[in-house]
MOPAC internal coordinates of N, CA, C and O (Angstrom, degrees):
PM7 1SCF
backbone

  N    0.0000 0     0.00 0     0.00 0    0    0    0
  C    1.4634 1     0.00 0     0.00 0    1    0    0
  C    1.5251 1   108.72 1     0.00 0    2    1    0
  O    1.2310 1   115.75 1   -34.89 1    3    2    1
  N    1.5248 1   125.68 1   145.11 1    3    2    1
  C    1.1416 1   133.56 1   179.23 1    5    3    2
  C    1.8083 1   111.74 1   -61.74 1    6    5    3
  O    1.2310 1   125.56 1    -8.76 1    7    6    5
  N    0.6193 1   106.93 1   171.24 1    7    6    5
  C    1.9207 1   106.46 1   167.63 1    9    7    6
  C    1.1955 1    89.70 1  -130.02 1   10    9    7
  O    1.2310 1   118.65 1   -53.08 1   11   10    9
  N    1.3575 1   120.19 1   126.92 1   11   10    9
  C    1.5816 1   134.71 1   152.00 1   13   11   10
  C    1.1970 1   119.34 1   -81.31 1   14   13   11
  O    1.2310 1   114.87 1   169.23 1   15   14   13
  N    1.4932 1   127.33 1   -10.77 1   15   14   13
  C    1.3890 1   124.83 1  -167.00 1   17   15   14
  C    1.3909 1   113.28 1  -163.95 1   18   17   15
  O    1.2310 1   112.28 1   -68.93 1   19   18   17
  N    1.1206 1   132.17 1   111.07 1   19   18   17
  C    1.4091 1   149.74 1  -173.72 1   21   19   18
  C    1.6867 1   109.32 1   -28.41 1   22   21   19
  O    1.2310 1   125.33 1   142.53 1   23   22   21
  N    1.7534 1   107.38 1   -37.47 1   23   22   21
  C    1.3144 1   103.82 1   158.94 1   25   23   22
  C    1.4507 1   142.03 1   -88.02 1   26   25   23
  O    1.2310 1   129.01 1  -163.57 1   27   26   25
  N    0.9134 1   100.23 1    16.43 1   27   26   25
  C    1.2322 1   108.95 1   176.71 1   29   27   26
  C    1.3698 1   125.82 1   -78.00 1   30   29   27
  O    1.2310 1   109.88 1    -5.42 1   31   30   29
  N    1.5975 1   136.60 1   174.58 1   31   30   29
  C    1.3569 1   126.60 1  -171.06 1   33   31   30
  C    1.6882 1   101.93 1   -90.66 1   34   33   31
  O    1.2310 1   130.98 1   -46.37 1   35   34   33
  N    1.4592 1    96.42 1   133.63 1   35   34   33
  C    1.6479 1   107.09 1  -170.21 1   37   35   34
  C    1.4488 1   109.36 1   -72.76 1   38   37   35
  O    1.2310 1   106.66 1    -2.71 1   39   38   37
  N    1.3787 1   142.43 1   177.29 1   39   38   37
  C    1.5181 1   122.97 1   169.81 1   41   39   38
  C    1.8893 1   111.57 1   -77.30 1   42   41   39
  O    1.2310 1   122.80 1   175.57 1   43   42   41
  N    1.0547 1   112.24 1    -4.43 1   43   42   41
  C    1.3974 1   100.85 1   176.14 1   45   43   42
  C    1.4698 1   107.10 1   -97.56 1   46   45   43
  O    1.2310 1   114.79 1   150.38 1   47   46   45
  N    1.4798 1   127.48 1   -29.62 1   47   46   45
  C    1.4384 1   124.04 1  -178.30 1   49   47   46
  C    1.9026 1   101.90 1   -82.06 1   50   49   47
  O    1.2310 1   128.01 1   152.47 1   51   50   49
  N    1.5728 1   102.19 1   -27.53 1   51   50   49
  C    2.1621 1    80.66 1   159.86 1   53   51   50
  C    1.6524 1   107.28 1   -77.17 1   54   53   51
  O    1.2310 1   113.03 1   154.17 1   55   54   53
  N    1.2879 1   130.77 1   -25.83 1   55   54   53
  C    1.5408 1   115.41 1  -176.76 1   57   55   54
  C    1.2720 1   115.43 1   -48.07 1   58   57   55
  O    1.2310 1   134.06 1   138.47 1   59   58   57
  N    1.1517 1    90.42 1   -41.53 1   59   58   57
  C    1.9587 1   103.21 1   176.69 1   61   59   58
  C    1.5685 1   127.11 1   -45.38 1   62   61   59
  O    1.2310 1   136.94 1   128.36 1   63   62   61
  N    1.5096 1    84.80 1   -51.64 1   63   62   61
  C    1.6949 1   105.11 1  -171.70 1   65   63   62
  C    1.0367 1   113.59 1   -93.03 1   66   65   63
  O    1.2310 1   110.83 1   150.71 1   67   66   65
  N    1.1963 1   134.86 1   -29.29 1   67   66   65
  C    1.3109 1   135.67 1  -175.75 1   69   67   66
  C    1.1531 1   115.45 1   -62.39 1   70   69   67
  O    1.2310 1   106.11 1   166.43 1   71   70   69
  N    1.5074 1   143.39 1   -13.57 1   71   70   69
  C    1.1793 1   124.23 1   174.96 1   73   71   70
  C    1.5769 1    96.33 1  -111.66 1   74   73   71
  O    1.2310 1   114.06 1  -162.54 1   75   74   73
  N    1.6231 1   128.86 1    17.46 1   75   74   73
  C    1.7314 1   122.08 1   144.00 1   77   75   74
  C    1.4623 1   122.41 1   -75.17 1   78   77   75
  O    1.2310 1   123.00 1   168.83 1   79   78   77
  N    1.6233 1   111.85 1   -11.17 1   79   78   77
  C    1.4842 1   111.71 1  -148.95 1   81   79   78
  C    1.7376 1    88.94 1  -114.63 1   82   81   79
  O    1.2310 1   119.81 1   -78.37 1   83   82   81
  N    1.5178 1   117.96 1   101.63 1   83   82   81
  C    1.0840 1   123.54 1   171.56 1   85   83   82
  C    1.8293 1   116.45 1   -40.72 1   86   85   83
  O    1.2310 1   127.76 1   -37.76 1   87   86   85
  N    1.2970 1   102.66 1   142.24 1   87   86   85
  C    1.8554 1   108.01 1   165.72 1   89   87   86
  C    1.5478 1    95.00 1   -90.08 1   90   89   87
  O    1.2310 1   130.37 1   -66.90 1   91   90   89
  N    1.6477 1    97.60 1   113.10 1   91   90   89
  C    1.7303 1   113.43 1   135.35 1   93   91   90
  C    1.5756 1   116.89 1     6.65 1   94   93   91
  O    1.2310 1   118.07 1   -43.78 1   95   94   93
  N    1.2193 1   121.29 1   136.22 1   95   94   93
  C    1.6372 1    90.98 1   169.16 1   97   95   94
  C    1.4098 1   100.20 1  -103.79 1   98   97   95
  O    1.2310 1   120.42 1     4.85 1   99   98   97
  N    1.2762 1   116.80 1  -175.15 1   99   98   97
  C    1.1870 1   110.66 1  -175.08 1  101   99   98
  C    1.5188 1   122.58 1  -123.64 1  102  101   99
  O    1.2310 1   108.84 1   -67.77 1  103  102  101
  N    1.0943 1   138.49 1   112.23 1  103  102  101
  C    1.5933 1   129.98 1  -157.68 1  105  103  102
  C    1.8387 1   116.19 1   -52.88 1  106  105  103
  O    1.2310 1   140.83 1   -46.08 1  107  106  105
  N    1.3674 1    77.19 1   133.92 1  107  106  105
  C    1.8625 1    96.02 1   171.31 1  109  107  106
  C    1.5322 1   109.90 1   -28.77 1  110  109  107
  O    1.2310 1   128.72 1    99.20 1  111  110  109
  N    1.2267 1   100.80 1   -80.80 1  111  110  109
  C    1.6151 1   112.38 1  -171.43 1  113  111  110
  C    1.9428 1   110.65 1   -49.88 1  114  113  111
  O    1.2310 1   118.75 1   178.92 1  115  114  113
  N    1.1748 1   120.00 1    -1.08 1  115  114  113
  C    1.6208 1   117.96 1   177.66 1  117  115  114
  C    1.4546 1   103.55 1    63.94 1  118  117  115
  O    1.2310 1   113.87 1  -156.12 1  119  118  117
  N    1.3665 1   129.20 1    23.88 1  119  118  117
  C    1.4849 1   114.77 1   167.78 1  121  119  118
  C    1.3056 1   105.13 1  -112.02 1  122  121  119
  O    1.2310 1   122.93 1     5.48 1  123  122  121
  N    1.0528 1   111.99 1  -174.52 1  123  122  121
  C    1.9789 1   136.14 1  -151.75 1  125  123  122
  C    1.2864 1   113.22 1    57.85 1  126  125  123
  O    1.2310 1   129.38 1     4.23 1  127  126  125
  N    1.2861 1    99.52 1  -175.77 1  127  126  125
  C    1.8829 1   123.59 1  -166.37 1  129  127  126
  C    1.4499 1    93.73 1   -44.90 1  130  129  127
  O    1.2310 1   119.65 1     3.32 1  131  130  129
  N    1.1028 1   118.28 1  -176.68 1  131  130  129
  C    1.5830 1   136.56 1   146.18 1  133  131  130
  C    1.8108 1   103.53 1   -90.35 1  134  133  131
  O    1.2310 1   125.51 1   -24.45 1  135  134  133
  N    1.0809 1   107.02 1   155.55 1  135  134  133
  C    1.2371 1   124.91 1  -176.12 1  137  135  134
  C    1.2558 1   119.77 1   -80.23 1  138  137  135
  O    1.2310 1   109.52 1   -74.01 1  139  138  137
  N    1.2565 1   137.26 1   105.99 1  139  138  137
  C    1.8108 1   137.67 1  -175.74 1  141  139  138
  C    1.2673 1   101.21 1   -49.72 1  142  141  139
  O    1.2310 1   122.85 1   -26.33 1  143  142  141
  N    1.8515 1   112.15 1   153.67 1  143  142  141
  C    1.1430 1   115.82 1  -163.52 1  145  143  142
  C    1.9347 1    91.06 1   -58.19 1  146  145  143
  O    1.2310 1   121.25 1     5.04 1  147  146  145
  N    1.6215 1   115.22 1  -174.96 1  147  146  145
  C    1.3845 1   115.09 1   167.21 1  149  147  146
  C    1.6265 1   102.76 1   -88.08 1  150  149  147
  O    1.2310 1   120.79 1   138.78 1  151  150  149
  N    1.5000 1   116.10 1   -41.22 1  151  150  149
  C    1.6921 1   134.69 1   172.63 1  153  151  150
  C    1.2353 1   111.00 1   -20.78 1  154  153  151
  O    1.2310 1   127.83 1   108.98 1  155  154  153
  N    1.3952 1   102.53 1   -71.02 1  155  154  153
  C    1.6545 1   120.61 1   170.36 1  157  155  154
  C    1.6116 1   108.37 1   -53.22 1  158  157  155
  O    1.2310 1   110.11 1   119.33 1  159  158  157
  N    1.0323 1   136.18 1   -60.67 1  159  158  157
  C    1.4954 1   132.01 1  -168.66 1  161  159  158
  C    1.4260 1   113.19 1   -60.35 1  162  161  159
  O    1.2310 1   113.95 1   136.63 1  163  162  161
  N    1.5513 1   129.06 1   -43.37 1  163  162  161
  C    0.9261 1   170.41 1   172.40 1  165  163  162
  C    1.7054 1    87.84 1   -43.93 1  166  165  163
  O    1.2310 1   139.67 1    77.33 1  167  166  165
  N    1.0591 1    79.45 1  -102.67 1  167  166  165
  C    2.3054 1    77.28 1   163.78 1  169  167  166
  C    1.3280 1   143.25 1   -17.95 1  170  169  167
  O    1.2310 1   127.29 1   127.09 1  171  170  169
  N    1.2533 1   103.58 1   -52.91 1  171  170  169
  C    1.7784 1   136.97 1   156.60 1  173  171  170
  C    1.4840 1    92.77 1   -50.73 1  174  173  171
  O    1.2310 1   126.49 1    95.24 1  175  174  173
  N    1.4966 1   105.12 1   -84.76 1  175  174  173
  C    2.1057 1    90.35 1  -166.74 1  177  175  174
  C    1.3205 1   108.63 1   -43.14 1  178  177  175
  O    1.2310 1   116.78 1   123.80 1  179  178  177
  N    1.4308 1   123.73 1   -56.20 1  179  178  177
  C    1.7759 1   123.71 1  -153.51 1  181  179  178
  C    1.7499 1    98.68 1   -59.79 1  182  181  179
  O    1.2310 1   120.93 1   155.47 1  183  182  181
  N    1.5754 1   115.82 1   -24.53 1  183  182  181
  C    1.8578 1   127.56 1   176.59 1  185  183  182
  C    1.8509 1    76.84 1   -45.36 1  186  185  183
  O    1.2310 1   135.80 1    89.06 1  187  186  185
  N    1.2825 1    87.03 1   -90.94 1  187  186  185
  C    1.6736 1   110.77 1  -152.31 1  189  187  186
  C    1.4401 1   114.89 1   -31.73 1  190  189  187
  O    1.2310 1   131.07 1   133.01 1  191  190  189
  N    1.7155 1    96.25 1   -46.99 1  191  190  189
  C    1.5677 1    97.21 1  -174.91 1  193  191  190
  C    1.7707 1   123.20 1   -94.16 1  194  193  191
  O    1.2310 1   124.74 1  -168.53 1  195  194  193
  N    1.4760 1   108.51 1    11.47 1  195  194  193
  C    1.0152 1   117.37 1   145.82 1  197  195  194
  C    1.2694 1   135.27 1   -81.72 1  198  197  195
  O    1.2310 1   110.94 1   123.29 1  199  198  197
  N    1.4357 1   134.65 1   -56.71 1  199  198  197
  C    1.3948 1   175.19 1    90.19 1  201  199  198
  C    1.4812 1    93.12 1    32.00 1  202  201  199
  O    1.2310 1   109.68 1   122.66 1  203  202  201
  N    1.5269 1   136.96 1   -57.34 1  203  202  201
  C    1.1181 1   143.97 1  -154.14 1  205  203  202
  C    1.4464 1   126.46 1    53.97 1  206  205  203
  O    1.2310 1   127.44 1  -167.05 1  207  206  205
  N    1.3862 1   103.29 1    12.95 1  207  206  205
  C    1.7817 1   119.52 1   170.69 1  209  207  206
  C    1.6510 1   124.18 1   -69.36 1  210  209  207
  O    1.2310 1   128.74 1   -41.04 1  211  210  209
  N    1.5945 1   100.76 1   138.96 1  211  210  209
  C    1.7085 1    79.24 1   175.89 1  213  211  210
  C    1.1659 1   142.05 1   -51.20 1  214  213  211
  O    1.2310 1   118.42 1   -16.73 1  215  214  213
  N    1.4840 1   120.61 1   163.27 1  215  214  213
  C    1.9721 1   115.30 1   176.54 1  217  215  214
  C    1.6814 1   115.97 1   -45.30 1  218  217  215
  O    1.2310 1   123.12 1   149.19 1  219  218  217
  N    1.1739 1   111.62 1   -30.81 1  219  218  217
  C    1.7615 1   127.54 1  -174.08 1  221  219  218
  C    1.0590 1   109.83 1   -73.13 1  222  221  219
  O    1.2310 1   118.62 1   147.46 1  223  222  221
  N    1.3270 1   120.24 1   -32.54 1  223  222  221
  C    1.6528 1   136.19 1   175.07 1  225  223  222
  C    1.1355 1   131.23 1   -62.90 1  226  225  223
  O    1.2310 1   123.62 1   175.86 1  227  226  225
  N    1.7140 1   110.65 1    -4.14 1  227  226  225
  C    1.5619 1   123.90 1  -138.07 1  229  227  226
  C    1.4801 1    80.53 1   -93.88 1  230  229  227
  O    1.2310 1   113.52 1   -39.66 1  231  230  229
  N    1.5988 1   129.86 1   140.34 1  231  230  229
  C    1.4039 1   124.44 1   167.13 1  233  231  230
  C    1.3507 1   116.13 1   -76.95 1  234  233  231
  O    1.2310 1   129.31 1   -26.50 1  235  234  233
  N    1.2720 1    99.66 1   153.50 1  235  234  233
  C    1.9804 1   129.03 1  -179.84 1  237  235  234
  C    1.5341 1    96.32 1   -38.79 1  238  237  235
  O    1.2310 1   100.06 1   137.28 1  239  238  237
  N    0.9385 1   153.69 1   -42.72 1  239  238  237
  C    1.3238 1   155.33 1  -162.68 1  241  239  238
  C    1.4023 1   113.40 1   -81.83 1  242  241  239
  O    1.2310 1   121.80 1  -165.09 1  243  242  241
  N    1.2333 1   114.16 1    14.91 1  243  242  241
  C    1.6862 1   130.41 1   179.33 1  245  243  242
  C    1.6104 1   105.33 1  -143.24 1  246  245  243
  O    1.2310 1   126.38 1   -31.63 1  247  246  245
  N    1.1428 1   105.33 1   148.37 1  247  246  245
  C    1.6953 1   116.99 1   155.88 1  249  247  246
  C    1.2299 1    93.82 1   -18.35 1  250  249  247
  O    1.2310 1   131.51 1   -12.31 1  251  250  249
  N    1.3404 1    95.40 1   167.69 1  251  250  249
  C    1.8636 1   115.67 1   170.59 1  253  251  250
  C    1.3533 1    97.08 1   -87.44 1  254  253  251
  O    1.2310 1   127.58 1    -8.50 1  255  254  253
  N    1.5429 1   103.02 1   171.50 1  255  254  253
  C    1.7894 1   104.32 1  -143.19 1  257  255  254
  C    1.9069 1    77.69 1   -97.45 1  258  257  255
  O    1.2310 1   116.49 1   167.04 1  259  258  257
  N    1.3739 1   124.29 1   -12.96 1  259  258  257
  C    1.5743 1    95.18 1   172.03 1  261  259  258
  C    1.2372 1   103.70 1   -77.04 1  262  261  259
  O    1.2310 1   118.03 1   136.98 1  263  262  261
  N    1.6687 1   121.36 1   -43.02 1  263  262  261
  C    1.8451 1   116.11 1  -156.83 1  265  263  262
  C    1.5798 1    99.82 1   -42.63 1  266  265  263
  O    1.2310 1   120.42 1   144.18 1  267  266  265
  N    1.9023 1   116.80 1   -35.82 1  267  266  265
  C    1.5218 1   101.74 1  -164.84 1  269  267  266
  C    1.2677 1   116.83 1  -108.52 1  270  269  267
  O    1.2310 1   123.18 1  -179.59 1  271  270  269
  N    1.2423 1   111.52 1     0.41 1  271  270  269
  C    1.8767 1   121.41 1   142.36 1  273  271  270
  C    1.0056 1   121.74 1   -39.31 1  274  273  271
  O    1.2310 1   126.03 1   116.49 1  275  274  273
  N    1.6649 1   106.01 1   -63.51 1  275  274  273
  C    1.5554 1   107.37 1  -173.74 1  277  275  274
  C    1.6110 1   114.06 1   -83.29 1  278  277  275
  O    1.2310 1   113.27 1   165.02 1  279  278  277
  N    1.1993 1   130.33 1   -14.98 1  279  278  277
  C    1.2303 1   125.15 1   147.56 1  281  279  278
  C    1.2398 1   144.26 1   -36.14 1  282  281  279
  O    1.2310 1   133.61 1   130.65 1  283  282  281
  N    1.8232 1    91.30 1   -49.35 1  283  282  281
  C    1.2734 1   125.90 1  -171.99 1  285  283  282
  C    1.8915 1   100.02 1   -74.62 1  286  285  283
  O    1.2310 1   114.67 1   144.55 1  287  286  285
  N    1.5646 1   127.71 1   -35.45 1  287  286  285
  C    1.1748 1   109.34 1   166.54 1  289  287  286
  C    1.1590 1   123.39 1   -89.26 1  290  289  287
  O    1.2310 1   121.69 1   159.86 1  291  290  289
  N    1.6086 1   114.37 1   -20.14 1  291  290  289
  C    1.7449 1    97.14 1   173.44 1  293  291  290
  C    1.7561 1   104.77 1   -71.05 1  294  293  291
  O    1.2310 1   117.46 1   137.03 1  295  294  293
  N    0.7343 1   122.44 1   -42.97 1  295  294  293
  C    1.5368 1   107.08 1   170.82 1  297  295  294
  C    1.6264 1   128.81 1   -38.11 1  298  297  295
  O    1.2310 1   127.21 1   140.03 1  299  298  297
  N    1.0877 1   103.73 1   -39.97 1  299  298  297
  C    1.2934 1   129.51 1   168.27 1  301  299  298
  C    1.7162 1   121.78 1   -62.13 1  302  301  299
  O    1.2310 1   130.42 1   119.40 1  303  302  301
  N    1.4288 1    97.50 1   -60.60 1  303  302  301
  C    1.3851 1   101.85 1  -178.75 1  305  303  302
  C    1.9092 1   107.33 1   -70.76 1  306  305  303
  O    1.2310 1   121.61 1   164.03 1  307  306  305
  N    1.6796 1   114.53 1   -15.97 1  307  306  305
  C    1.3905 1   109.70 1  -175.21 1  309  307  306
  C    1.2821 1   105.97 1   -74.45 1  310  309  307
  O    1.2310 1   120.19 1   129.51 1  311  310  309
  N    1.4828 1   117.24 1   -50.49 1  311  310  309
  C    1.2454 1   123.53 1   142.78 1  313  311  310
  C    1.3403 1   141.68 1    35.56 1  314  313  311
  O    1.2310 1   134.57 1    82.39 1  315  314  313
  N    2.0202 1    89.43 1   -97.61 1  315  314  313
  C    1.4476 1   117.74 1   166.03 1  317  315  314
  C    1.5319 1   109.85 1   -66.86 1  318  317  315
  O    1.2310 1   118.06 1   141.50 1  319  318  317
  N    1.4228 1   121.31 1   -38.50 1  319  318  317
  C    1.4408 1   104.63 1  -169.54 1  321  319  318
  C    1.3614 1   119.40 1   -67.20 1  322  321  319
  O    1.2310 1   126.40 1   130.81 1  323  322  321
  N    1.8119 1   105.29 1   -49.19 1  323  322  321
  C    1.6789 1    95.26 1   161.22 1  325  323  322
  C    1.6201 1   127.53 1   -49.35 1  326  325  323
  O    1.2310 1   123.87 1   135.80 1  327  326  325
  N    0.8887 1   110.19 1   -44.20 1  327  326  325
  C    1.4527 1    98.48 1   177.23 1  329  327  326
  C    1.6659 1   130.97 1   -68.03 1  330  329  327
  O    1.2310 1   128.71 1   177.92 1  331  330  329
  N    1.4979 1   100.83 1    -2.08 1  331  330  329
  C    1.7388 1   119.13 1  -173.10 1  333  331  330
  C    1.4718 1    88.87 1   -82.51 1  334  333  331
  O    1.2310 1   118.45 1   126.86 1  335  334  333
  N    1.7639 1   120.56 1   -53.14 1  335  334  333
  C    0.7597 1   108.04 1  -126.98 1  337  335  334
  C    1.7826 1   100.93 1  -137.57 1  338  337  335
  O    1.2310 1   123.35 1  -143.70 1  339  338  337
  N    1.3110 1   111.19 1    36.30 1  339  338  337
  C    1.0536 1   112.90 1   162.89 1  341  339  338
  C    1.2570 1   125.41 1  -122.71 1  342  341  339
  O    1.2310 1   120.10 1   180.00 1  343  342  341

């Protein structure tokens, strides 16, 4: 993948992560979107949660600022459950 931006995740700092950052699952029935890369979303949050700007704020060059919202809490909420409950 290209890097557009010096901050962004390099290919050796996603090698790392990429096998922490669960795949989406994908529905039984084979309908809806395809799933945005995680790379890209991944990017989008570290924008926001670096930056400290709102989700709406997130630039065109990322997912849409919900796809990595809502990413951004199921990750979160998977998160919390392992840690409730192991």
């Amino acid at each position: 993948m290209l890097v557009l931006n010096a901050r962004e995740l390099t290919d050796l700092q996603w090698a790392i992560l990429d096998a922490l950052i669960p795949e989406p699952p994908c529905r039984k029935d084979g309908r809806g979107r395809p799933w945005k890369s995680r790379r890209s979303v991944l990017n989008g949050i570290l924008w926001v949660l670096r930056t400290g700007a709102p989700w709406a704020d997130l630039p065109e060059r990322y997912p849409s600022y919900q796809t990595c919202h809502r990413r951004f809490q199921q990750w979160v909420r998977s998160l919390a459950e392992r840690l409730l409950f192991q």
